[in-house]
C-alpha positions as CSV (number, residue, x, y, z in Angstrom):
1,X,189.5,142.1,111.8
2,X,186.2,143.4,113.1
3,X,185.9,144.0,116.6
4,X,183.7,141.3,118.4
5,X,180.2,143.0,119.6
6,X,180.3,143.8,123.3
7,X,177.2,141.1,124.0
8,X,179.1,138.1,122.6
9,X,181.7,139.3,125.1
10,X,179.4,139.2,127.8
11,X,177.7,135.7,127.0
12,X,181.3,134.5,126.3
13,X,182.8,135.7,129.5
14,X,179.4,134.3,131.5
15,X,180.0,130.8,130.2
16,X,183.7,131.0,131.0
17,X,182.4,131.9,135.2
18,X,180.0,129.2,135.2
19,X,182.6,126.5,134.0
20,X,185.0,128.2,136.3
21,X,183.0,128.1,139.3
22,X,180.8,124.4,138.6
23,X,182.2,122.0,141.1
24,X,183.4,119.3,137.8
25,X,185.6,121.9,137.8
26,X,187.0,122.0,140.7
27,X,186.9,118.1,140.8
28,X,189.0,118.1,137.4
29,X,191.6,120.8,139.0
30,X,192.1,118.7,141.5
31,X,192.3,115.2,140.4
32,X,192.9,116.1,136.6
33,X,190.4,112.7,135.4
34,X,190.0,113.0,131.8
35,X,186.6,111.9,132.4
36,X,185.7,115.1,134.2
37,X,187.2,117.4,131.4
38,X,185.2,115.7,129.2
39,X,182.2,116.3,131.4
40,X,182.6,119.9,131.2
41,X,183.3,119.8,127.3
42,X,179.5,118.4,126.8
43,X,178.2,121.2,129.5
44,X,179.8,123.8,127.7
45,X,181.0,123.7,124.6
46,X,177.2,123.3,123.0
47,X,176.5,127.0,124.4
48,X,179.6,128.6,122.9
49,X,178.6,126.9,119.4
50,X,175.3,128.1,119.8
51,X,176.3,131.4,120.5
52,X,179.0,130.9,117.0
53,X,176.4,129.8,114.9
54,X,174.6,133.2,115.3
55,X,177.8,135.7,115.2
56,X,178.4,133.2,111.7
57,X,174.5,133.8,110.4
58,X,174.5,137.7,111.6
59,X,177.6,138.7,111.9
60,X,180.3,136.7,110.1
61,X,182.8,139.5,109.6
62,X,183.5,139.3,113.6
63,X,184.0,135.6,113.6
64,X,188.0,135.7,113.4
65,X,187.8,138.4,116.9
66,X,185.1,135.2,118.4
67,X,188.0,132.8,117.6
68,X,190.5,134.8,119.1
69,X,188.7,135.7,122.2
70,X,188.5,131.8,122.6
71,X,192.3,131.5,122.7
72,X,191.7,132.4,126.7
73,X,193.0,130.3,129.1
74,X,189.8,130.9,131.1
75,X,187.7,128.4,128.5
76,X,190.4,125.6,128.8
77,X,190.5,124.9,125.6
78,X,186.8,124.4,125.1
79,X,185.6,124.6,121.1
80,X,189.8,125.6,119.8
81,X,189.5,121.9,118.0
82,X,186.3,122.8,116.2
83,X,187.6,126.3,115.3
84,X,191.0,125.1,114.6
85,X,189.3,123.1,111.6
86,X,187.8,126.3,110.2
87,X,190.8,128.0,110.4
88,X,192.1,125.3,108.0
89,X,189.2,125.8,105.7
90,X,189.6,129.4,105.2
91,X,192.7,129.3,103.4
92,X,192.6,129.8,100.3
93,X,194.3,127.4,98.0
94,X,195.7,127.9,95.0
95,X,194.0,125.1,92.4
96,X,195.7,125.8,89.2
97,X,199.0,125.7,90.3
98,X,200.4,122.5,90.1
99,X,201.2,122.6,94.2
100,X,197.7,123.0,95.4
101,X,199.0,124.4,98.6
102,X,198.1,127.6,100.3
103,X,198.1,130.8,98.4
104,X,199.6,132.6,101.9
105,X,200.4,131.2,105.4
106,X,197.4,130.9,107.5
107,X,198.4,132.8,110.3
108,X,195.0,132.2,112.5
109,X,195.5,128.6,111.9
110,X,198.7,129.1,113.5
111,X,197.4,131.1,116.2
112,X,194.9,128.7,117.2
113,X,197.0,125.5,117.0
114,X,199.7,127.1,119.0
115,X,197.3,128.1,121.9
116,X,196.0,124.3,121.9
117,X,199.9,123.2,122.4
118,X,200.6,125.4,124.9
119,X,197.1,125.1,127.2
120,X,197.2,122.8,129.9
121,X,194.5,120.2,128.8
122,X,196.9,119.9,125.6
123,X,197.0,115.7,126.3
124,X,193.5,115.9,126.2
125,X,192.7,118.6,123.1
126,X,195.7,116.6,121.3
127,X,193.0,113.3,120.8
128,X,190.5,115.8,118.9
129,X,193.4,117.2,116.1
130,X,195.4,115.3,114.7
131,X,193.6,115.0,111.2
132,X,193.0,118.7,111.1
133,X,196.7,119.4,111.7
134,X,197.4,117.1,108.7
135,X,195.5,119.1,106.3
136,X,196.6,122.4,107.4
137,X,200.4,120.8,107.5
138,X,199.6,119.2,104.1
139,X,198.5,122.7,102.3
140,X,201.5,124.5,104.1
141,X,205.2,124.9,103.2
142,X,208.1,123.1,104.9
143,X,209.8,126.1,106.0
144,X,206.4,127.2,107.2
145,X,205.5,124.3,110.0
146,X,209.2,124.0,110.4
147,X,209.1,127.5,111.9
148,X,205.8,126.7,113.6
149,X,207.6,123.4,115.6
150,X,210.4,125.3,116.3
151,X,208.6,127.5,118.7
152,X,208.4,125.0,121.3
153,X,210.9,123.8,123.4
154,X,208.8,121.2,124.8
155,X,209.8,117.8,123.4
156,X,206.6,116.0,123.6
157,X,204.9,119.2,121.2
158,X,207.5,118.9,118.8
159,X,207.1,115.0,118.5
160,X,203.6,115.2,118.1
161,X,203.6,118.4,115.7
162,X,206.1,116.6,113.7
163,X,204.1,113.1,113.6
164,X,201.4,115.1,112.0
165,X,203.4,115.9,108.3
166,X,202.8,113.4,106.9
167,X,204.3,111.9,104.0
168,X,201.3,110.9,101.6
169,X,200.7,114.6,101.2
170,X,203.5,115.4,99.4
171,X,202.2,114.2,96.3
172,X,199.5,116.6,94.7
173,X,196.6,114.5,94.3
174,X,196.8,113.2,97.9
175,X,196.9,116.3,98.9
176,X,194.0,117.2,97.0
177,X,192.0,114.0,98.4
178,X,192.5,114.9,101.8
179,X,191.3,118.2,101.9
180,X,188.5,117.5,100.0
181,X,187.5,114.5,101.9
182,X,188.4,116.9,105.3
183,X,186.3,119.2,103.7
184,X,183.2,117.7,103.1
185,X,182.6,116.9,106.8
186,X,182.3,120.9,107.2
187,X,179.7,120.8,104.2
188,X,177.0,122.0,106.3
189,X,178.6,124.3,108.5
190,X,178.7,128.2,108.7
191,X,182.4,129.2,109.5
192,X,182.9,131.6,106.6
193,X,184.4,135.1,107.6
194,X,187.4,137.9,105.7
195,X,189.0,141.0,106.3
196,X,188.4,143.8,104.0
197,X,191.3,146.1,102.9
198,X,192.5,149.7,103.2
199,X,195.4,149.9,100.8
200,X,196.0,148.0,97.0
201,X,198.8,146.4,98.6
202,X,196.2,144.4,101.0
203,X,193.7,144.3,98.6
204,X,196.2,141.9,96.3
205,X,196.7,140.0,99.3
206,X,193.0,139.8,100.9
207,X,190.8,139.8,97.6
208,X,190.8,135.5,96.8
209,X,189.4,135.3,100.7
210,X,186.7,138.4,99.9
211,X,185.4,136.7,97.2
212,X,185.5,132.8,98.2
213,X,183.9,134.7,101.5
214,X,181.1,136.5,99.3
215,X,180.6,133.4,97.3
216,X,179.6,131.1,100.5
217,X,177.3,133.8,101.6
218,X,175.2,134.0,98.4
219,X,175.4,130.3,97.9
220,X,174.0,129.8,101.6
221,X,171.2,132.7,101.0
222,X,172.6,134.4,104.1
223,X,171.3,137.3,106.1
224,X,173.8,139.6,104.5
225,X,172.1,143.2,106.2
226,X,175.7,143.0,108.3
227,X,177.6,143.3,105.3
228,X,175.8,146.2,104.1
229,X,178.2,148.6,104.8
230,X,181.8,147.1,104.3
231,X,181.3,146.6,100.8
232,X,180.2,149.8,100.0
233,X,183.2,151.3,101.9
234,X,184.9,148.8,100.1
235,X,183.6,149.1,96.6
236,X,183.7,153.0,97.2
237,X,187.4,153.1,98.1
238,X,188.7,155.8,95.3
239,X,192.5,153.5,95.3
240,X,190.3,150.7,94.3
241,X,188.5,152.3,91.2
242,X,188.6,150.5,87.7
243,X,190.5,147.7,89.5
244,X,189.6,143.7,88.3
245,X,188.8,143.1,92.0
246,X,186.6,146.0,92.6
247,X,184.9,145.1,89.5
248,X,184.2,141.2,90.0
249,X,183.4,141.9,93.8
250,X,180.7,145.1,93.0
251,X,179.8,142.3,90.4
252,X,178.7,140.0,93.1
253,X,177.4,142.8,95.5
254,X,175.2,144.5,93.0
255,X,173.5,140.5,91.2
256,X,172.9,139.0,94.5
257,X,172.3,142.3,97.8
258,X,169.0,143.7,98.0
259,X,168.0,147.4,98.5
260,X,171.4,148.8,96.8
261,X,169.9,151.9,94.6
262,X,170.5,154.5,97.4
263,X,174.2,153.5,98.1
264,X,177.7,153.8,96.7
265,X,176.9,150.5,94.5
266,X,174.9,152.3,92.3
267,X,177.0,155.1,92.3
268,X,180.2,153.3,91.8
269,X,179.0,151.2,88.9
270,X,177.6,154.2,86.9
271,X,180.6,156.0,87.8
272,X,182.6,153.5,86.0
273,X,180.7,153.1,83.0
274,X,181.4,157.1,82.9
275,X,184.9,157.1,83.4
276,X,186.5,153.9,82.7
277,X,186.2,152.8,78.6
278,X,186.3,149.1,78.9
279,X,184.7,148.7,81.9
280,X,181.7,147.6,80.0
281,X,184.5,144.8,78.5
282,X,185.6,143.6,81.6
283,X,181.8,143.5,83.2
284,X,180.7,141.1,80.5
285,X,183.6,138.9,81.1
286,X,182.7,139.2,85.0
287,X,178.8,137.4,83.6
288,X,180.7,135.2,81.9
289,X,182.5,134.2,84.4
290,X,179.6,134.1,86.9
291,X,177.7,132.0,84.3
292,X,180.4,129.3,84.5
293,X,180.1,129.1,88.5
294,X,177.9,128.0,90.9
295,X,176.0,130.8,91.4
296,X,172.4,131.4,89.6
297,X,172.0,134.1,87.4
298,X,168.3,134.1,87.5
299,X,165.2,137.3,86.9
300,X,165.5,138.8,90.4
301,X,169.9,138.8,89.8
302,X,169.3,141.0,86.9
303,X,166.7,142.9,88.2
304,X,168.6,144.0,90.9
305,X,171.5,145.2,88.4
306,X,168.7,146.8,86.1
307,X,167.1,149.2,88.5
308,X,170.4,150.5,89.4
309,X,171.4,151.7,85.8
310,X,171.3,155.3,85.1
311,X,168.9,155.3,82.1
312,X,170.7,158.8,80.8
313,X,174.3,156.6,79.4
314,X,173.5,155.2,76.6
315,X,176.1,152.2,76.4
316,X,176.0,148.0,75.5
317,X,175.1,147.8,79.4
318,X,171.9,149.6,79.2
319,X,171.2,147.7,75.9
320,X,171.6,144.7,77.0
321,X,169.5,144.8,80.4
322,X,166.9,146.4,78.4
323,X,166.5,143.1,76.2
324,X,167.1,140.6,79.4
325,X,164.2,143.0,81.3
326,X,161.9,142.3,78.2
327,X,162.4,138.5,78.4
328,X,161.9,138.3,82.2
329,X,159.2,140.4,82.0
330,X,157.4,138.9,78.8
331,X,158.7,135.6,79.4
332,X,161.7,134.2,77.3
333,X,158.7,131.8,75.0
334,X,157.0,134.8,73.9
335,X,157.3,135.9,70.0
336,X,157.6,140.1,71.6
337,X,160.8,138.3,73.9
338,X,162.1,135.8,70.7
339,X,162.1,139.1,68.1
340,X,163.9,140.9,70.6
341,X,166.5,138.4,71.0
342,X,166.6,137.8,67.4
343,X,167.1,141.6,66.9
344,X,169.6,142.3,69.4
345,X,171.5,139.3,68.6
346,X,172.3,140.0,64.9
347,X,173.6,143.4,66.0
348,X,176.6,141.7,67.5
349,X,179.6,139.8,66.4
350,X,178.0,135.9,67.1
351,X,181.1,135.1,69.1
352,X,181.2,138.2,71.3
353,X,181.0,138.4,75.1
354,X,177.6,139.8,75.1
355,X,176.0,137.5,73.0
356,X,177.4,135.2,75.3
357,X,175.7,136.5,77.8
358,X,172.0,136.5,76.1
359,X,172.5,133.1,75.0
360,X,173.3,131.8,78.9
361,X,169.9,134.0,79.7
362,X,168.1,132.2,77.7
363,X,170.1,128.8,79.0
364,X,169.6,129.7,82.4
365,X,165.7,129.4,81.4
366,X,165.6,126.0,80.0
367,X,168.1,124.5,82.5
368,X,166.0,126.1,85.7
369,X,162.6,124.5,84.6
370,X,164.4,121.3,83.1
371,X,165.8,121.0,86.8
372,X,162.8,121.1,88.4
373,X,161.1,118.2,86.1
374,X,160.0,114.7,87.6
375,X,160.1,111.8,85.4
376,X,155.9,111.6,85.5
377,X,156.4,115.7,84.0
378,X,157.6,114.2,80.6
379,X,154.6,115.9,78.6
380,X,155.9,119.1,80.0
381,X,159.5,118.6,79.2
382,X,158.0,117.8,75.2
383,X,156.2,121.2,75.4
384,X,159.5,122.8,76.8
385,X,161.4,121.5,73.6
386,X,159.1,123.2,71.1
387,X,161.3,126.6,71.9
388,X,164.9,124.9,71.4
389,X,164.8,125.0,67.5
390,X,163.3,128.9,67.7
391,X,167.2,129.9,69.8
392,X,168.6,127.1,68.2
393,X,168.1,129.0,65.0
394,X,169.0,132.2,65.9
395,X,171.9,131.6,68.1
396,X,173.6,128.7,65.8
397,X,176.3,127.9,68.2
398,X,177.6,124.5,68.7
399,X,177.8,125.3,72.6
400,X,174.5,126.6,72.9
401,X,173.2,123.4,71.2
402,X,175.6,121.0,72.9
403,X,174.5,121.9,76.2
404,X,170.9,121.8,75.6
405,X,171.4,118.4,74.3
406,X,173.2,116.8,77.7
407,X,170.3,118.8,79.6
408,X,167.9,116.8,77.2
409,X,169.8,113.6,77.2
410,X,170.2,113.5,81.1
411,X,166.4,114.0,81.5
412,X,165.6,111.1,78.8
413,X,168.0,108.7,80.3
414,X,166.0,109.5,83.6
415,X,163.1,108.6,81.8
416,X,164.1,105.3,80.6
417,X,164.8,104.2,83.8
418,X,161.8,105.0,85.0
419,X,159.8,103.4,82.5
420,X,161.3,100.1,81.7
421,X,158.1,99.0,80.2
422,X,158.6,98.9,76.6
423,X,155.0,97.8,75.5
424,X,153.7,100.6,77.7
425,X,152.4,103.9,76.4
426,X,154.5,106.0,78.3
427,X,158.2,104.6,77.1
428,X,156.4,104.7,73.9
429,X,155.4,108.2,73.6
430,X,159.1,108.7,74.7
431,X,160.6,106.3,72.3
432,X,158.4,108.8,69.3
433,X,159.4,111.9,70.4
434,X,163.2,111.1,70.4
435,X,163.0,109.7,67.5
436,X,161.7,112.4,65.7
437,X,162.7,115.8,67.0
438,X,166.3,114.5,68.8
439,X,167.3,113.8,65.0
440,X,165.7,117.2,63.5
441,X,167.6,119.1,66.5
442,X,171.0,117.3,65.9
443,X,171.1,115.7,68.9
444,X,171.3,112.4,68.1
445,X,171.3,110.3,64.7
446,X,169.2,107.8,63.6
447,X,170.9,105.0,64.5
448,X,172.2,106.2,68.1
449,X,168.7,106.3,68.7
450,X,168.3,102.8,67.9
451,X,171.0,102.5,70.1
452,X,169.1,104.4,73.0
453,X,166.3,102.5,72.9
454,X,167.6,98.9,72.2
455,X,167.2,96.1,74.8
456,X,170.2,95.1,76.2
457,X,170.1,91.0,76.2
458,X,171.6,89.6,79.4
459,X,174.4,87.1,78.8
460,X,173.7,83.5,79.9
461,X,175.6,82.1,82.2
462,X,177.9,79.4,81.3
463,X,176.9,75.5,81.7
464,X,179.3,74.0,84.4
């Protein structure tokens, strides 16, 4: 955990004197009026979140030390239940397995919960819980929370603690409901944060966190300047050379940081196509991988992996960001681009992982501009299809061709519902060019386009 910057200690401990010495204070010590705690609450809680939200955007490695500096009895409580839920967040959870519990007991959710139960504003902070105990409870062993009760001696903890397992959540899917529906009201939120190893042991241990951590950060476009350099100690850590996790995380590091080429990334990857022989195997099943998530693997992601190649190993890598340079550079529509595809293409088995890879290049074209089409862009879209029988033809793969076709058909559809007008010119010009080139591409056959395009009759209703 990363020590929590001496300023944020400052501004913390400053908001923690003014609440101590503001006369609602005082008032609530004295008379303890729920209505006064609440009062101080909406005084003071909005400056500590203001003050998270900026150790989360610049900072997020030293959000678990902000947490923990929280636990103080000097803020009474104020922000635990908001931090409490993003200590249920961070767990990872294991999705395959049929349990879809945690893959390791969250020990800072723990520590968090158990400072609310034992602060003296626990009647108070107990209101503002009780769904985000559920879902930690729910992702968490028995033996786990039983442990976790046990602790307290105090009856009234325990009966509450133990009202909050509940018994919906024993069954998978409920489980997976709740945490997704929990979930989605943190959906805008930054709470992200990880620890970064120093041995293989933790690195088995920490690595799903690392990378769901690294993941949130690309997908938020984060300021990631702070995260500099951890992951180039971390990706330059000799125990962790050749290993899958140093692999898929310099993966990440190198398709989606700026200004790497003087650092260990660039040193470390070339290092490994040196020294390790199927390193070059495993880092085109880590594109294939990120092809299949969420992230975009666009010009400037494979620019930034380009530039740090060392030109003097001649190995598929270098070949295969030389031909993905030419068609960001040239443009993936021009004849210079589609020879060089074509060319480089044949060379390889048509099944294999990098020809994988070219062909979601060339995807990752047409489903960028298809994403950004409005319904009134239609001529566009038909001067966009004119390329789709050119990789069509050279790639002839049934994926390739299936998933241009539900980009195609999802854009049509859109159409149709836009123009419902079946006399007018533009549902017409539509209604052509399916008809024509959706059959000459496969896509659809004659008479599902009749289908397509039929009117739907609406049933009379019956005479009473």
């Amino acid at each position: 955990m990363k020590e929590l910057n001496e300023d944020y200690i400052q501004r913390l401990d400053q908001i923690a004197e003014e609440l101590q010495e503001n006369e609602i204070y005082t008032k609530y010590l004295d008379e303890e009026e729920e209505e006064d705690y609440q009062s101080l609450r909406e005084l003071y809680e909005p400056q500590i979140a203001e003050i998270y939200e900026e150790v989360a955007d610049k900072h997020p490695l030293q959000l678990l030390a902000f947490e923990c500096y929280l636990l103080d009895e000097k803020f009474e409580g104020m922000f635990l239940p908001r931090i409490l839920g993003y200590a249920v967040l961070r767990g990872v959870i294991n999705e395959v397995d049929e349990e879809y519990v945690y893959l390791r007991p969250q020990e800072h959710f723990k520590s968090i919960l158990c400072a609310i139960c034992n602060s003296s504003n626990f009647d108070y902070l107990k209101k503002r819980i009780g769904q985000t105990i559920q879902i930690g409870f729910a992702m968490s062993s028995d033996i786990w929370i039983t442990s976790l009760i046990n602790q307290f001696a105090n009856k009234k903890i325990r009966y509450f603690l133990q009202g909050q397992k509940l018994h919906r959540y024993r069954v998978r899917e409920e489980r997976q409901r709740g945490y997704k529906r929990y979930h989605n009201q943190f959906r805008n939120e930054n709470f992200h944060s990880t620890v970064f190893p120093n041995s293989v042991s933790e690195l088995k241990i920490l690595y799903p966190s690392i990378k769901n951590f690294i993941y949130e950060r690309i997908k938020m476009k984060a300021d990631n300047g702070s995260l500099i350099k951890p992951l180039d100690t971390f990706v330059d850590t000799p125990e962790f050379f050749g290993l899958d996790e140093q692999i898929i995380i310099l993966g990440l590091y190198v398709h989606y940081f700026d200004n790497l080429k003087d650092g260990s990334a660039a040193t470390v990857l070339n290092k490994l196509r040196k020294e390790k022989s199927e390193f070059v195997v495993d880092w085109f099943n880590f594109i294939k991988r990120l092809d299949r998530s969420e992230l975009d693997r666009d010009k400037t992601a494979d620019n930034r992996v380009s530039i740090l190649l060392d030109a003097g190993i001649e190995d598929e890598l270098k070949a295969y960001y030389d031909l993905v340079d030419e068609v960001h550079r040239k443009g993936y529509v021009h004849q210079d681009a589609i020879d060089a595809v074509k060319s480089f293409y044949h060379q390889n088995a048509g099944m294999s992982d990098i020809n994988e890879c070219v062909r979601k290049t060339i995807y990752g074209y047409i489903a960028r501009l298809m994403g950004n089409l409005e319904e009134s862009d239609y001529p566009d879209y038909f001067d966009l299809s004119k390329i789709f029988p050119v990789y069509i033809g050279i790639f002839d793969n049934q994926q390739f061709n299936k998933d241009v076709k539900d980009l195609s058909m999802s854009y049509v559809r859109k159409l149709l519902k836009r123009y419902t007008d079946k006399r007018g010119k533009d549902y017409q010009d539509i209604k052509k060019f399916v008809a024509t080139n959706f059959v000459d591409l496969g896509f659809l056959k004659e008479k599902e386009v009749v289908e397509l395009f039929k009117t739907r009759r609406k049933r009379k209703k019956p005479v009473e």
